[in-house]
N, C-alpha and C positions, 0 to 999 in steps of 0.2 A: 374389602371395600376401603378398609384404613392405608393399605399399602397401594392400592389403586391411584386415594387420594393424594397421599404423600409424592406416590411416582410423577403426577401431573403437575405438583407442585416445584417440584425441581425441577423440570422439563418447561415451565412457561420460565422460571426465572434463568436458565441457563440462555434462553430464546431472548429473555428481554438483554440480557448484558450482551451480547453480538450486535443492535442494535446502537447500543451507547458506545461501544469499540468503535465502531466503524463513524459516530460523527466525532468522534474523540481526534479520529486519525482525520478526517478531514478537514475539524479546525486547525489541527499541526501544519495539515498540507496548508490551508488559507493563511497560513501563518509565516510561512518559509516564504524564501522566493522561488519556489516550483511553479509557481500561476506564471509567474513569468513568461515560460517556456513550455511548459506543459499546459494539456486541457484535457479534461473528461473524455471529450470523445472525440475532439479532432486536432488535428497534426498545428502545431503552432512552430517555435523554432525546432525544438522535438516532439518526440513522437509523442500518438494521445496515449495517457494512463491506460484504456483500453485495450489500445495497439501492443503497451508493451505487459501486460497481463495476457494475453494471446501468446505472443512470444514464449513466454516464461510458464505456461501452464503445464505441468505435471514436470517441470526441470529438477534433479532433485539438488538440494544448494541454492536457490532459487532466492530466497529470502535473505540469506548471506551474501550473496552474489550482489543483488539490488541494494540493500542496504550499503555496502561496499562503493556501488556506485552513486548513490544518495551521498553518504559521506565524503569520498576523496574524488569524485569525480569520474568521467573515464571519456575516451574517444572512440571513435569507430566503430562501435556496434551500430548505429543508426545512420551512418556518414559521416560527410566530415568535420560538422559543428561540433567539437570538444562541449561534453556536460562539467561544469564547473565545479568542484567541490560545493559540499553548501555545510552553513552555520548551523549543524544538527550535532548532538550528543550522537553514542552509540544505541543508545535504547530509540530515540525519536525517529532515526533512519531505520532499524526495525521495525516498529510501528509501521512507519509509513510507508516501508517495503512489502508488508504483511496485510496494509489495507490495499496497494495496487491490486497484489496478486488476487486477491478480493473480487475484483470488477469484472464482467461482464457485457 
């Protein structure tokens, strides 16, 4: 019963921090200028968060990959609007890469 309780114990608190990550990462995103050009669920100058979590699901590098483009920029995967480098550390373009890949 003690290890029963203990188990369920660690398992609501593992459950509650995924919860705090994920608005963690979308104050960073509220914070950047990614609302700019990106949206939750539809196409603005790029593509939606959505769109590009479809894209990128089961990729493996995926998170590095995004991140990569979060930081320095890139062109031509989505056409030919160039995404801009943006003012993110390396850990905040992870983040934020790791909450995309996230979405649903």
């Amino acid at each position: 019963m003690k290890n029963t309780l203990i188990s369920l114990l660690v398992l609501g608190a593992a459950l509650s921090v995924q919860p705090a990550a994920a608005q963690d990462a979308q104050a960073l995103f509220k914070s950047k200028p990614c609302g700019a050009c990106h949206a939750l669920d539809s196409k603005l100058v790029g593509p939606s968060l959505k769109d590009v979590a479809a894209k990128n699901a089961g990729v493996s590098g995926a998170v590095d990959t995004l991140a990569g483009h979060i930081k320095n920029g890139t062109q031509g995967n989505w056409g030919p609007i160039p995404m801009p480098a943006n003012p993110v550390t390396e850990e905040e373009a992870k983040t934020l890469a790791s909450w995309v890949l996230t979405l649903k």
